[in-house]
N, C-alpha and C positions, 0 to 999 in steps of 0.2 A: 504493500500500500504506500509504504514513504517513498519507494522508488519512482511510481505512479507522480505520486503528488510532485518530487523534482521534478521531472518531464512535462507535466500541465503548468507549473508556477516560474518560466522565465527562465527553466537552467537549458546550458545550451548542449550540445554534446562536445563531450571531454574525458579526456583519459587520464587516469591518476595512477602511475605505477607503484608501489610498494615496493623495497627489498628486505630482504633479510641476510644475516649471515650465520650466528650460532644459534640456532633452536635448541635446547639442553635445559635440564633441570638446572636454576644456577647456583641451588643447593649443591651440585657437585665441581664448583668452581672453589679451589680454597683462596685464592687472593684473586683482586680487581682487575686481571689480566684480559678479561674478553667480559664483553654485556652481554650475555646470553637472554633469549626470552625461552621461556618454558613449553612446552607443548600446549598447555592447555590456554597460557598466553597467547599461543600464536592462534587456535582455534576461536579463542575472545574477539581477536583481530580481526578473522576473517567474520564471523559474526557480523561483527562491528562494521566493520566494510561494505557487507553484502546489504547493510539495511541504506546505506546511501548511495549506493548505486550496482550495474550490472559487471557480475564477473565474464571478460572474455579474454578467449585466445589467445596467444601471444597472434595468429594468422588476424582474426578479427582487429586486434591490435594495430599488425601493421597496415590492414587496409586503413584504420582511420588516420593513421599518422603519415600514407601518402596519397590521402586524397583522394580514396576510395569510399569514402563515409562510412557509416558505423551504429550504433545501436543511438536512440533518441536522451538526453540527458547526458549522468555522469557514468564512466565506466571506469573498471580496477580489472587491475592487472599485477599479480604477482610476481614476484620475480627473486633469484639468489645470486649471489654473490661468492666464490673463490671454488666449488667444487665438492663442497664436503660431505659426509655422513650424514650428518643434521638434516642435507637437503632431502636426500632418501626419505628417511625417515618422514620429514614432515610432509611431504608425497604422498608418502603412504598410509599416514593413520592420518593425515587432516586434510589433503585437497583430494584425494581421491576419491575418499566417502561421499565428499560435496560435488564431484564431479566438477571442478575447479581444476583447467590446466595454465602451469606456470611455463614461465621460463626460465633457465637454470645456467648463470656464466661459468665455464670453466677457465680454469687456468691449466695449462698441461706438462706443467715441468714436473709433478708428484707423476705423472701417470707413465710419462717416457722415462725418468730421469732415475725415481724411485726419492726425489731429494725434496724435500718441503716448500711450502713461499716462503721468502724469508717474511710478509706480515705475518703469518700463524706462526713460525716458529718463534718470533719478537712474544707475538699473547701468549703462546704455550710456555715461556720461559717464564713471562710473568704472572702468569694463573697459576704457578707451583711454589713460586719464589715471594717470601715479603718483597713489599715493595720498598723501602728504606735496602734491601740487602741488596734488591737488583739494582737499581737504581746506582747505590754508591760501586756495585762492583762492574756494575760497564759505565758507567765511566772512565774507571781507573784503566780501563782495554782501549779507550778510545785516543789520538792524540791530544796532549794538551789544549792546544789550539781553539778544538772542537769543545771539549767541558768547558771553557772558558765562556767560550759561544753562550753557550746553554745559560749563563745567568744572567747575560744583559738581557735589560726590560722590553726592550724591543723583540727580541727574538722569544720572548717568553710571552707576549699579547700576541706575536701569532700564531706560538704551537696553541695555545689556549681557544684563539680562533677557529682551530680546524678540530681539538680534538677537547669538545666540548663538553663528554662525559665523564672525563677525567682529572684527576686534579690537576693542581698547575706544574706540581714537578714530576708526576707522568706525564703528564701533556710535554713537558720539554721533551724529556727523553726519548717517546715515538718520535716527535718531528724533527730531533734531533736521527737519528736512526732511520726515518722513511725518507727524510728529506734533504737534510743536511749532508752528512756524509756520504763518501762514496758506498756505490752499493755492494760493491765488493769488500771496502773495507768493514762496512758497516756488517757483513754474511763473517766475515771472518771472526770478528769479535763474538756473534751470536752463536756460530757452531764450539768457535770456545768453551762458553758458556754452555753449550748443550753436551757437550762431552764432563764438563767439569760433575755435572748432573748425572751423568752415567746414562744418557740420552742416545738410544739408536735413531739415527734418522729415518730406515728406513720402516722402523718397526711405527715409531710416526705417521709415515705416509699412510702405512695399511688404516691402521686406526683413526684416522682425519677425514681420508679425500674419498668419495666416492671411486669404484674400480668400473673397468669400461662393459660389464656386466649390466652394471646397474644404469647406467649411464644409456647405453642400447635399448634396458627396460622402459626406460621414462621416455626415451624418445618414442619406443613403437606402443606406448600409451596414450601419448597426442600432447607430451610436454616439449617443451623445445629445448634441445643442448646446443649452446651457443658459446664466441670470442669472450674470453678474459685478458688475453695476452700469456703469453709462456710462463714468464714468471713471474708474474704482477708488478711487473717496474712500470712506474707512470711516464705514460706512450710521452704528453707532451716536453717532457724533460730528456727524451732520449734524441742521438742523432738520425739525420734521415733514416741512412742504412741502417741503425741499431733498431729504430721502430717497425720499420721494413721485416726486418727477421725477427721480430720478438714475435710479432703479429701472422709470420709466414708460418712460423712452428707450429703455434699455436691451431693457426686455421687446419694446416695436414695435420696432425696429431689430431684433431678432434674429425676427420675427413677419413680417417683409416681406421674409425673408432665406428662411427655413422656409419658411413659410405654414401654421404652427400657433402657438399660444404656449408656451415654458418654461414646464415644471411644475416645474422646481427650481432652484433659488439659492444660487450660492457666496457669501459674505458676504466680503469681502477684506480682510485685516492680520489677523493672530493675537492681538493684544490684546483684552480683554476685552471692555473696553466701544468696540469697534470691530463688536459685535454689537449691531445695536438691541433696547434695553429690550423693547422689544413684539414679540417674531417673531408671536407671532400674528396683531397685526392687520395687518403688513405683507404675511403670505402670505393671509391673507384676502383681502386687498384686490388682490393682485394673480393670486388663485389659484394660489400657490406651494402641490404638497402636500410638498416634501422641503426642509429648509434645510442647508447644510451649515457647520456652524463648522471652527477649526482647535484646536478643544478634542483633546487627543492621549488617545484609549483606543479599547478595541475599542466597541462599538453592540453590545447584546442586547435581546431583546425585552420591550417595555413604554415604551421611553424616549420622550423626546419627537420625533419625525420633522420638529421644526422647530429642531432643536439637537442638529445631528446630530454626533457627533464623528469625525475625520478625522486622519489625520498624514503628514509628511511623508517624505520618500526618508530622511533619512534618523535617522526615527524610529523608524520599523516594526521593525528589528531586534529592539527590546527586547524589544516586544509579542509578539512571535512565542515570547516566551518566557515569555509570561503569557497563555496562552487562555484565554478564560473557560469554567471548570467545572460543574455542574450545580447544584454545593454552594454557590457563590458569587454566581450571578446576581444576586440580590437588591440586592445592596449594591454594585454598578456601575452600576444603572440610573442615570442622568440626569436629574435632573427637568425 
């Protein structure tokens, strides 16, 4: 009935994606290294979601974001984020029930490599580790230079910026670590750390990432497996060629998984220019027709389907409280 009443009272049609990334009891998190939502959280959500508007396809999806139109009102569209277990799972006891299909970004350096992303093995060091212990001990692995970094004010307003559920000296430490330093040094100091822990990497992978098993399953169920990038280094920070092949892997690795290619691509880290400058010639080049940012508002028709915007568990609240109107399309389009 409240979907009904959007569609008669002025809402216009628009798409609101959701993602997620840990689904987990966060009862079995021992420290503040990952926000997981719970199963029956994520079920609340989808609830919650379904009463504002229609769940469709990631296909029905992309027909409304190029131009193809789409159901009348607001519509939701689920989505995940790096490859994992979680996702499985929440597949399978909460959108499958509902007859609700997602779409699911992988990343493919766990699946070729057998070796982790370095984001999850950064939360998996810190979901085990106080934070005070981790904290002060990578540091001490990183150059001088870089800790030094980490406490001028400036550089601590914008790890605080991006990484918003976190305190302020985790918040440095990620952006110090996803952003900051090199990504090799920054992997260097973290497998450190994962050995110092007595940490198999590979015995990780099994227990984290979805295997290309499950992966086949959800696709020939009607979910979609789709681009994360290889190994989740943010595309706009990388050089041509490096973006080139991070994205080439990535695309055959999940292409000899399937036996089709991804037609769309999560872009990974929420910062700005962690989107490359060019989305054009990048989905040209790889025939991407959908990209998706983690730019936070609803998608109405016109915008660009290669800068798509997306939000996270737990952003969507607001939204839900801002559909876009008939009156107002105009001036939310995205260029």
């Amino acid at each position: 009935m409240l979907r009904r009443l959007l569609t008669m009272s002025g809402y216009c049609p628009s798409l609101l994606i959701v993602t997620y990334h840990y689904v987990r009891d966060p009862g079995d998190v021992r420290y503040p290294g990952i926000h997981p939502v719970s199963m029956q959280r994520f079920r609340n959500d989808l609830a919650r979601l379904g009463e504002h508007g229609t769940f469709v396809t990631p296909s029905e999806a992309e027909k409304f974001l190029t131009g193809g139109g789409g159901h009348d009102g607001p519509q939701i569209l689920i989505t995940f984020d790096d490859g994992l277990q979680d996702h499985w799972r929440a597949a399978q006891q909460a959108l499958d029930p509902l007859g609700i299909k997602g779409a699911f970004f992988v990343s493919s350096r766990p699946l070729t490599e057998q070796r982790a992303l370095l984001v999850n093995k950064l939360q998996y060091l810190r979901s085990i580790t106080p934070p005070e212990a981790f904290r002060s001990r990578f540091l001490s692995l990183v150059p001088p230079e870089a800790a030094l970094l980490a406490v001028q004010p400036a550089f601590r307003a914008k790890a605080c910026g991006v990484y918003v559920h976190d305190s302020e000296e985790d918040a440095c430490v990620k952006y110090l670590a996803n952003f900051s330093l090199g990504y090799d040094d920054t992997e260097m100091v973290v497998d450190e750390l994962l050995a110092e822990c007595g940490v198999s990497e590979t015995v990780l992978c099994d227990e984290l990432y979805m295997n290309p098993d499950q992966m086949r399953s959800l696709h020939n169920d009607g979910h979609m497996i789709a681009c994360h990038g290889h190994t989740h280094r943010p595309l706009g920070t990388l050089l041509l060629e490096e973006m080139d092949a991070e994205v080439s892997t990535n695309r055959d690795a999940l292409h000899g998984i399937l036996g089709e290619r991804p037609g769309w691509i999560s872009f990974p880290y929420v910062r700005g220019d962690a989107i490359p400058q060019d989305t054009e010639r990048l989905c040209e080049t790889f025939d991407f027709r959908v990209a998706l940012t983690l730019m936070s508002d609803w998608n109405v028709a016109g915008q660009d389907p290669l800068r798509v915007c997306r939000v996270t568990e737990n952003q969507y609240a607001g939204l839900l409280k801002d559909i876009p109107r008939m009156a107002d399309v105009s001036s939310r389009r995205v260029a």
